[in-house]
C-alpha positions as CSV (number, residue, x, y, z in Angstrom):
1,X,0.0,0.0,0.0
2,X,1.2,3.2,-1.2
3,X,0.9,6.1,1.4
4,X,0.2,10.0,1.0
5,X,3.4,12.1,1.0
6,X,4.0,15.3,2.0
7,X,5.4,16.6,-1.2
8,X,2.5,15.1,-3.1
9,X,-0.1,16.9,-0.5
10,X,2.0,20.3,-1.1
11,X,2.2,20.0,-4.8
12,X,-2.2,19.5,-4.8
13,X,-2.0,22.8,-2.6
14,X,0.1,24.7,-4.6
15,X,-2.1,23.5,-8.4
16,X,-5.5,24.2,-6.5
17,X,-3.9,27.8,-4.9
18,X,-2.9,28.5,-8.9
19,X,-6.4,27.9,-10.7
20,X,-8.8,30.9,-10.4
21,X,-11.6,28.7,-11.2
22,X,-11.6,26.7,-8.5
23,X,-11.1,29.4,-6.0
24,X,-14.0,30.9,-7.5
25,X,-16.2,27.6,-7.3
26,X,-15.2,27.5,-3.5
27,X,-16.6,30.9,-3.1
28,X,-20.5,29.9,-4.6
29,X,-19.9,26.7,-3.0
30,X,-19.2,27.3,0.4
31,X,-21.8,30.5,0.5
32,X,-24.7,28.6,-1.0
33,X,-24.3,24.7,-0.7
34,X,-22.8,22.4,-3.4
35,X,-25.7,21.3,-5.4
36,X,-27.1,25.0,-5.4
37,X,-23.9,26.6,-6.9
38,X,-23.8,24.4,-9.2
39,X,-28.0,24.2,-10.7
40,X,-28.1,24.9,-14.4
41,X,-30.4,26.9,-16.1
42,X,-30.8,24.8,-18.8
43,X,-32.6,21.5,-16.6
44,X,-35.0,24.0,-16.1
45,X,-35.2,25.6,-19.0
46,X,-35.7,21.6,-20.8
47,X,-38.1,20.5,-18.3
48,X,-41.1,22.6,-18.4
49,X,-44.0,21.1,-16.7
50,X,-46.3,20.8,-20.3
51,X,-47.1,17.5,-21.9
52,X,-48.5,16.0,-24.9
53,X,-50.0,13.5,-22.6
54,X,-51.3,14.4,-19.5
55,X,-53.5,12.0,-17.8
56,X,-54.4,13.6,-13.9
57,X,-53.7,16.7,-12.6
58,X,-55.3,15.0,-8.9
59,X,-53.7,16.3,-5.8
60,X,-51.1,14.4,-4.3
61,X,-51.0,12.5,-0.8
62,X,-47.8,12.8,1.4
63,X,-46.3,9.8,2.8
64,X,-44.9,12.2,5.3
65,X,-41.5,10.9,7.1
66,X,-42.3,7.1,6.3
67,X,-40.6,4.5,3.9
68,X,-44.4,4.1,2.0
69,X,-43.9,5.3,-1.3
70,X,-44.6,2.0,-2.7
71,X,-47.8,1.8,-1.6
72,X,-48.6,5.2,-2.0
73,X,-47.9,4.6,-5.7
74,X,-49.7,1.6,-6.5
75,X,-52.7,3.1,-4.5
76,X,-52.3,6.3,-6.1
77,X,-52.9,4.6,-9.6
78,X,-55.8,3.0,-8.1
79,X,-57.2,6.3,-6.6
80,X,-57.5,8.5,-10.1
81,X,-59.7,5.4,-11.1
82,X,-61.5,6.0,-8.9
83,X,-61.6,9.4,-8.9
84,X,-62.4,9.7,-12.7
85,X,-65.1,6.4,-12.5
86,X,-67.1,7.4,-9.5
87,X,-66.6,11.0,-9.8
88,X,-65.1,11.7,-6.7
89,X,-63.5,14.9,-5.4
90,X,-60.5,15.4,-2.9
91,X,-60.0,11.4,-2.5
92,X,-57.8,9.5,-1.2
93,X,-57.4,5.4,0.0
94,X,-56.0,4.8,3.9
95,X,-52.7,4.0,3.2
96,X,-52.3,3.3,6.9
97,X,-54.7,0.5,6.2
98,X,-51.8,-1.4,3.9
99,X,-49.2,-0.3,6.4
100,X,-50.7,-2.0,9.1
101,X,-51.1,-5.5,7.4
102,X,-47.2,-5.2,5.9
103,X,-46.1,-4.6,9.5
104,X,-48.4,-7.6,10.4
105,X,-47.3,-10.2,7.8
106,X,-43.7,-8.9,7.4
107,X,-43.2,-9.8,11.0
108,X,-44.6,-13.1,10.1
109,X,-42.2,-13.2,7.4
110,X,-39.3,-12.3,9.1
111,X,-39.7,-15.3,12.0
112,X,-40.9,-17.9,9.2
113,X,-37.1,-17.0,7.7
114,X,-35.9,-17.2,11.3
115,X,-37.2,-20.7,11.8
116,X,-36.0,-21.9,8.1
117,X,-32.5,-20.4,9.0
118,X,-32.2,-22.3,11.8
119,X,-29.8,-24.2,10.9
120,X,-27.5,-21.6,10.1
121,X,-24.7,-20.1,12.1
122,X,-25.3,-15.8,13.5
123,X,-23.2,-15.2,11.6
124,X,-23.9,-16.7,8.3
125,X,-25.0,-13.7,5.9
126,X,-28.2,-14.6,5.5
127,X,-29.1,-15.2,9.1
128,X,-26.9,-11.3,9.2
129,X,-29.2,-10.1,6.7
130,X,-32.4,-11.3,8.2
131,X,-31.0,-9.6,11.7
132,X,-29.4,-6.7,10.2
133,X,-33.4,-4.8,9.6
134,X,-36.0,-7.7,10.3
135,X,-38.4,-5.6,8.6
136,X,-38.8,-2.1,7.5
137,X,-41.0,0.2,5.7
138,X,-40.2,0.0,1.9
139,X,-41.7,-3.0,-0.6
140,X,-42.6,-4.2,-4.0
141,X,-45.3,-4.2,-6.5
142,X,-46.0,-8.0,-6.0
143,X,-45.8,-7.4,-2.1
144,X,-48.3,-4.7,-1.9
145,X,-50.4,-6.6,-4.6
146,X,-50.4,-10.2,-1.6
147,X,-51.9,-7.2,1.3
148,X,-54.3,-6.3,-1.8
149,X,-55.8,-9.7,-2.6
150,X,-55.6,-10.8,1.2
151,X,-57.1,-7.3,3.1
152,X,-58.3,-5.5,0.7
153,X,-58.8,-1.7,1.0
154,X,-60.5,1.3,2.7
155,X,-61.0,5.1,2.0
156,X,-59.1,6.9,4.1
157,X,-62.0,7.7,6.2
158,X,-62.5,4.4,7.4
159,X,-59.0,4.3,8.5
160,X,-57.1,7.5,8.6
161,X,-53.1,8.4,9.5
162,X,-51.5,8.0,13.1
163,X,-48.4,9.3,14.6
164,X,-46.3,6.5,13.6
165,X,-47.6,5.8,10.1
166,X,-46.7,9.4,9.3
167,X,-43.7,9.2,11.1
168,X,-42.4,5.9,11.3
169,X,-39.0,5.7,13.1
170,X,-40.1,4.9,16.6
171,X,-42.6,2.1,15.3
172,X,-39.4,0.7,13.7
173,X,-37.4,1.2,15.8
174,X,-39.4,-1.3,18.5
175,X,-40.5,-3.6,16.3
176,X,-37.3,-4.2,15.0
177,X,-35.8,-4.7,18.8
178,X,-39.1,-6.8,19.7
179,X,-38.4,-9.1,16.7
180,X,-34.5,-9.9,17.1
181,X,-36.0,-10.8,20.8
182,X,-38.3,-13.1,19.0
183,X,-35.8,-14.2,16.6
184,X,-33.4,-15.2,19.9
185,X,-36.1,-17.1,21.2
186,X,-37.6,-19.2,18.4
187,X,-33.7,-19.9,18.2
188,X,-32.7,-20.9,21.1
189,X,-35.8,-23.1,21.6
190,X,-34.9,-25.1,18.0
191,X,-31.6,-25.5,19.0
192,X,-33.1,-27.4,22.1
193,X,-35.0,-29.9,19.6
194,X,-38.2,-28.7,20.2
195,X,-40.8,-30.3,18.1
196,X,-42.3,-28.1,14.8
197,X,-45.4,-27.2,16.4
198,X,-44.2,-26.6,19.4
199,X,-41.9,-23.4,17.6
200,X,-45.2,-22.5,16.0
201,X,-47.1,-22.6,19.3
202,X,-44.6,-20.3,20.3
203,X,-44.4,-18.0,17.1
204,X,-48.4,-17.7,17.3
205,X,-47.9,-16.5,20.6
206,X,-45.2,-13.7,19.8
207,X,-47.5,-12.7,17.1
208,X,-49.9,-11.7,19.5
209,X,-47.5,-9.1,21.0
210,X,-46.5,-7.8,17.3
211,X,-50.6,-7.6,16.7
212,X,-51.9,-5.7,19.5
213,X,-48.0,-3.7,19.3
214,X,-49.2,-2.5,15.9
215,X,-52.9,-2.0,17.2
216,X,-51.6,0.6,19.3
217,X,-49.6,2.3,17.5
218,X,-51.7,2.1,14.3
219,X,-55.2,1.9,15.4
220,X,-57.1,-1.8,15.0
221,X,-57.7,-2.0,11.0
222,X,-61.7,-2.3,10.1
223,X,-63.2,-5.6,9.4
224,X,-66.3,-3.6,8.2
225,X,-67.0,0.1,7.8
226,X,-69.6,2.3,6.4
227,X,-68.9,4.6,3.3
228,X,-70.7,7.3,2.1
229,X,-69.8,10.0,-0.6
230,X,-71.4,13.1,-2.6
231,X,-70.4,12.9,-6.6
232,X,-69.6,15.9,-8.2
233,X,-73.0,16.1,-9.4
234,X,-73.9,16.8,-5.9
235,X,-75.5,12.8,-5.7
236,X,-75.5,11.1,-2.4
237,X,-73.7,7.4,-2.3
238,X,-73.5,4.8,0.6
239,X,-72.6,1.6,1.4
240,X,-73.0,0.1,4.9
241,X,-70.9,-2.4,6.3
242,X,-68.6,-3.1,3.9
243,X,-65.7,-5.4,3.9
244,X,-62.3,-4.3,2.8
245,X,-62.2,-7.4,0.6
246,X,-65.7,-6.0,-1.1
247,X,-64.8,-2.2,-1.2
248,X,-61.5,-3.4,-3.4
249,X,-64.3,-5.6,-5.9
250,X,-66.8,-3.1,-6.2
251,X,-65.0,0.4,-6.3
252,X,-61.1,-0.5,-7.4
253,X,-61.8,-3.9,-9.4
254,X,-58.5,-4.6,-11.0
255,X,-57.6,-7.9,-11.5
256,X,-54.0,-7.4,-9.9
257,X,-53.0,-10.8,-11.9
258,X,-53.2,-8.9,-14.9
259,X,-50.2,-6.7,-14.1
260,X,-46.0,-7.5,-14.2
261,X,-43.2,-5.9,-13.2
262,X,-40.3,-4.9,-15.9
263,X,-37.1,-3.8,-15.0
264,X,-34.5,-2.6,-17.0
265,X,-30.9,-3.7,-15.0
266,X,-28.1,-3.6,-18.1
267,X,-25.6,-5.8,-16.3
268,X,-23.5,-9.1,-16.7
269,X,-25.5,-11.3,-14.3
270,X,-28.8,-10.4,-15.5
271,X,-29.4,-10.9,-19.7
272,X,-32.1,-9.3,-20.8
273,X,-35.5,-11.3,-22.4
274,X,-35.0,-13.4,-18.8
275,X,-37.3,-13.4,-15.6
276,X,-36.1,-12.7,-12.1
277,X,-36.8,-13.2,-8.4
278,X,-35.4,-12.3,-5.1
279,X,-34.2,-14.3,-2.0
280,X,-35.8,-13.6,1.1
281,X,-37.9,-10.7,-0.6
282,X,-41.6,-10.5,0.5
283,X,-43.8,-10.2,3.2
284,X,-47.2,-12.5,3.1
285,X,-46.3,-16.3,2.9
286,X,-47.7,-18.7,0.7
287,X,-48.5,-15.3,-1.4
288,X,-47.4,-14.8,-5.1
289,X,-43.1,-14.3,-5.3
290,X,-41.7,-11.3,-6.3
291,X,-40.7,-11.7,-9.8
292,X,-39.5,-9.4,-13.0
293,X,-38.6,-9.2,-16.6
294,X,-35.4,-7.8,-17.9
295,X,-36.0,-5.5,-20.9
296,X,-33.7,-3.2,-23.0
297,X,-34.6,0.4,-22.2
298,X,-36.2,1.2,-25.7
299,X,-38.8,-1.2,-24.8
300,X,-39.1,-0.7,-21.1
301,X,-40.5,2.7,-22.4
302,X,-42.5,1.8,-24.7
303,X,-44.0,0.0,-22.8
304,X,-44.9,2.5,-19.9
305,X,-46.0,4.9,-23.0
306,X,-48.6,2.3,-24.4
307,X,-50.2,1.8,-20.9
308,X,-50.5,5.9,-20.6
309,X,-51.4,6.0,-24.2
310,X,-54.5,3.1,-23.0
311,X,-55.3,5.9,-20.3
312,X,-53.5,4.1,-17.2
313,X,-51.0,5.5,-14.8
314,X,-47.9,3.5,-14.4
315,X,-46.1,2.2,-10.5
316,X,-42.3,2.8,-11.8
317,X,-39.4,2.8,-9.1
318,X,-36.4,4.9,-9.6
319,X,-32.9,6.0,-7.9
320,X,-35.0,9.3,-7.1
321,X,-32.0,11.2,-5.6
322,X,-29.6,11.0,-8.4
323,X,-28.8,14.3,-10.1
324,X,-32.5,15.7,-8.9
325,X,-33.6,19.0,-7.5
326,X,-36.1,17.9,-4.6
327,X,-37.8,21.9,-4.4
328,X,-38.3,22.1,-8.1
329,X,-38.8,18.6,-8.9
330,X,-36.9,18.4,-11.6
331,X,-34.7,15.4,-12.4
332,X,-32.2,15.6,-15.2
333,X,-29.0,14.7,-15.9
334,X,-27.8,18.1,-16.5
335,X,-29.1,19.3,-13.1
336,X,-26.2,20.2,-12.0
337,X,-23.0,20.8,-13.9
338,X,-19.6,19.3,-12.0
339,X,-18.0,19.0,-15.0
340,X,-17.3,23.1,-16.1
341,X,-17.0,24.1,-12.6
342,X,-14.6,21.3,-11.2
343,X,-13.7,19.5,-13.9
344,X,-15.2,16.2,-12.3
345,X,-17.0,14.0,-15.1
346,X,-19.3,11.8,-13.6
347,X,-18.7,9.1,-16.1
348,X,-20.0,5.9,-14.5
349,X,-22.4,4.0,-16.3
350,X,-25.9,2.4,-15.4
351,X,-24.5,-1.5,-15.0
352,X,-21.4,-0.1,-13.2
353,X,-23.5,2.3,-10.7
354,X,-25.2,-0.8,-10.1
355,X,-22.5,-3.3,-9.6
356,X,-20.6,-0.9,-7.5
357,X,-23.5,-0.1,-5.6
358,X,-23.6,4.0,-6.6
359,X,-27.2,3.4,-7.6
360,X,-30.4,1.6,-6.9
361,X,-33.8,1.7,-6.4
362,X,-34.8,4.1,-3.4
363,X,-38.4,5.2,-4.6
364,X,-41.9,4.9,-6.2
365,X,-44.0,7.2,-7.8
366,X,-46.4,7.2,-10.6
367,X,-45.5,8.1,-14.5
368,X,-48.7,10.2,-15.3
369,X,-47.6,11.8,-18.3
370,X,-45.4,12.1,-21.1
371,X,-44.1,14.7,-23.8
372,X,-44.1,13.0,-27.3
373,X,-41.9,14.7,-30.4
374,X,-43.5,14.6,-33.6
375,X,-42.0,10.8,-34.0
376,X,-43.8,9.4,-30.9
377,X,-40.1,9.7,-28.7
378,X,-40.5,10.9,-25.3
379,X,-38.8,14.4,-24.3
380,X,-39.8,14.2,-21.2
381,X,-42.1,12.3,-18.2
382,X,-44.8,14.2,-15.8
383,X,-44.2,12.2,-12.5
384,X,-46.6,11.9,-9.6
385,X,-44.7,12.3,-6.6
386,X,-46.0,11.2,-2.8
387,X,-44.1,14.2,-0.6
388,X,-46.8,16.9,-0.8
389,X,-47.9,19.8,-2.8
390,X,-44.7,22.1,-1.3
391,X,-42.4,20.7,-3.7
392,X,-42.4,20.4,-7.3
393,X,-45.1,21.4,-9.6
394,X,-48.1,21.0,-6.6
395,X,-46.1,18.1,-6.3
396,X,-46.0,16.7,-9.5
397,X,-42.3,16.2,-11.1
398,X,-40.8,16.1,-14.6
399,X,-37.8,13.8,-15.6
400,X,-36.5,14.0,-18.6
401,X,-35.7,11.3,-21.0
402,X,-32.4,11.0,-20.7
403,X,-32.8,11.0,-16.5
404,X,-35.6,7.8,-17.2
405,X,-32.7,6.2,-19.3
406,X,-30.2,6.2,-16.6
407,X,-32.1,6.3,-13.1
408,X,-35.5,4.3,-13.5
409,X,-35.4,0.3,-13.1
410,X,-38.8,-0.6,-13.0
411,X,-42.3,-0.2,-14.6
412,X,-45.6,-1.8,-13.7
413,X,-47.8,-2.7,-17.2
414,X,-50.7,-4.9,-18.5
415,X,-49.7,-8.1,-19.4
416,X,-51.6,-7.6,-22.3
417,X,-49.2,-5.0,-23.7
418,X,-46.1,-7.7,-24.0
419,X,-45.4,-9.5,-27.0
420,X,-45.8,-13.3,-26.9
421,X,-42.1,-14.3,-26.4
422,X,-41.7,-11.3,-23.4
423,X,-45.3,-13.1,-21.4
424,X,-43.3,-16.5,-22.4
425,X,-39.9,-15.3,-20.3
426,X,-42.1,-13.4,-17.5
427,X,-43.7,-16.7,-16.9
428,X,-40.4,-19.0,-17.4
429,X,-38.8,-20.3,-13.7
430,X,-37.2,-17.2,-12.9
431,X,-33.6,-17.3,-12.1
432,X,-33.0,-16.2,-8.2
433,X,-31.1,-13.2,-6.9
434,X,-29.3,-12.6,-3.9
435,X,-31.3,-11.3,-0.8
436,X,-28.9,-8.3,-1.1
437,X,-29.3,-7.6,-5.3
438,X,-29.8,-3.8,-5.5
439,X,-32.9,-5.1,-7.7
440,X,-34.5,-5.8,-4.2
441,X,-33.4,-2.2,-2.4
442,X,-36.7,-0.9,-2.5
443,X,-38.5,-3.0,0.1
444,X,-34.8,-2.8,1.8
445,X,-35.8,1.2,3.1
């Protein structure tokens, strides 16, 4: 190993002392903040918030200071349905509601994997994986599709925000602590030889403590409620004692089976035209796995353009922080401009952010829009945000086509949209990730 000299420290001084630029960088930089000083013009100047395609202009919900934004986005696609089909106004679904199940079967989850890893050594890295966060806030599209088909959902009347679904650190925080308890004692009591349902005896008890821990903090969920509702047209609606189950049929009514995950991961170990899954990555067992297709990026976008061009909103999940402005929700690659004020290029590409972990998927949202040229190519995407109406465009974002190309990895469509050999891979025995694959980082938050 090669150390740092003295005369090589002196000679950095003496180049950096020499170039006016630089000096002059330091001065914006250190008076207004790095990514400030160095904003271009020209993002905003490309990434006007008008589209040739522009399905909602809906207000947005706020996940607030919580890991939710996948279910904020798969329930936000469902809520302009039902916005636009029953004529609603100012509606939104109880995203607490979903939250409260994931917590529920994610502990579940979490000491099933226990119990299977039994065998393992602590220190093993999947028994260290499965320690490391037993469960946490963020998930997939097939994960909040299993809480879906299992529970259902509510308006958010029937079920509205708490404390700690808005602000979610100190429910982690002890459910985290009382599951590695758990995990200690399922442990200790297999490495005893206790019979199989004697560990379940005891894992049904410990899920009593998660339930009524979650009850608490959360609120007990609704078995049945009563909705009622005035249409735009001033008509009066109600439904008495409905079942989450029934409220999903009769005012949502997607057939969830209908709908498969793309991603678009341009690396080594993962050809495209090939189907994917994840070790260790859910939350309801003996639900549908989490599984993907692997699609070129021209494709990929098509395909998110044909569903908005059908009239549907797409999930998508994206590396939301990369080269971004949060206050003007603008996310371009020419955001900010390293390269004429430091001469720093930012070469890396999308496989190599992803196989040297620079990049991954931190966030959903919902692709609600798009700006066409006169050849049908996309400009740029209207994105439907879940942080509130304070940032953005009333909290609506644009990205522009070249920021899709290189941050998003995943897209949500009708089956019906893929070609017979893409439906044939999605449906071929998918070949199985690592617990750790950054494919899996969003329900990792």
């Amino acid at each position: 190993m090669s150390e740092l000299t003295k005369n090589f420290t002196e000679q950095l001084f003496e180049r950096y002392q020499a170039n006016p630029k630089l000096r002059a960088v330091e001065n914006a930089v250190t008076h207004a903040g790095l990514l400030k000083a160095l904003e271009t013009r020209q993002s905003t100047v490309e990434n006007d918030y008008v589209f040739s395609l522009d399905l909602t202009k809906d207000a947005v919900s706020n996940q607030k200071a919580s890991g939710r934004c996948w279910m904020f986005a798969a329930l936000n696609t469902f809520r302009h349905k039902l916005i636009s089909d029953f004529k609603l106004e100012n509606f939104e679904l109880s995203q607490a509601h979903t939250f409260f199940w994931d917590k529920y079967e994610k502990s579940n989850w979490f000491l099933e994997n226990i119990i299977a890893t039994a065998d393992q050594d602590l220190d093993s890295r999947k028994v260290k994986f499965l320690l490391d966060v037993p469960q946490q806030d963020g998930g997939q599209w097939d994960m909040v599709v299993s809480l879906f088909e299992k529970y259902g959902v509510v308006p958010k009347s029937a079920y509205p925000e708490s404390i700690s679904s808005s602000n979610s650190r100190e429910l982690n925080q002890y459910l985290n602590k009382l599951l590695r308890q758990d995990a200690q004692i399922l442990r200790e009591l297999i490495s005893k030889g206790a019979a199989a349902d004697t560990v379940q005896a005891k894992k049904e008890e410990l899920l009593e403590e998660v339930f009524n821990f979650l009850a608490v903090n959360l609120g007990l969920p609704p078995r049945s409620f009563d909705f009622a509702y005035r249409d735009k047209d001033n008509n009066y609606h109600s439904d008495k004692a409905i079942t989450p189950q029934a409220f999903y049929e009769k005012y949502v009514g997607l057939k969830l089976d209908d709908y498969v995950s793309i991603i678009n991961a341009p690396t080594e170990d993962k050809p495209f035209g090939k189907s994917y899954t994840v070790e260790l990555l859910g939350n309801v067992v003996g639900s549908r796995d989490v599984r993907y297709l692997n699609l070129d990026m021209k494709r990929f976008k098509e395909l998110a353009i044909a569903q908005m061009q059908a009239g549907e909103t797409v999930w998508f999940g994206s590396d939301v922080g990369q080269s971004s402005n949060r206050q003007s929700g603008i996310m371009a690659t020419n955001t900010y401009d390293f390269t004429s004020s430091m001469d720093i290029s930012l070469t890396q590409d999308k496989a190599g952010r992803l196989d040297y972990s620079e990049s991954l998927m931190t966030h959903a949202m919902v692709l609600t829009g798009v700006d066409l040229d006169e050849n049908g190519q996309p400009l740029k995407w209207k994105v439907e945000n879940s942080w509130g109406d304070k940032v953005g465009d009333k909290g609506y974002f644009v990205a522009s086509d070249a920021w899709m190309d290189e941050y998003t990895y995943q897209i949500v469509v009708r089956k019906d949209l893929l070609k017979a050999e893409e439906l044939t891979a999605y449906e071929a025995e998918p070949i199985l990730l690592k617990p750790w694959d950054p494919m899996g980082a969003l329900a990792s938050k």
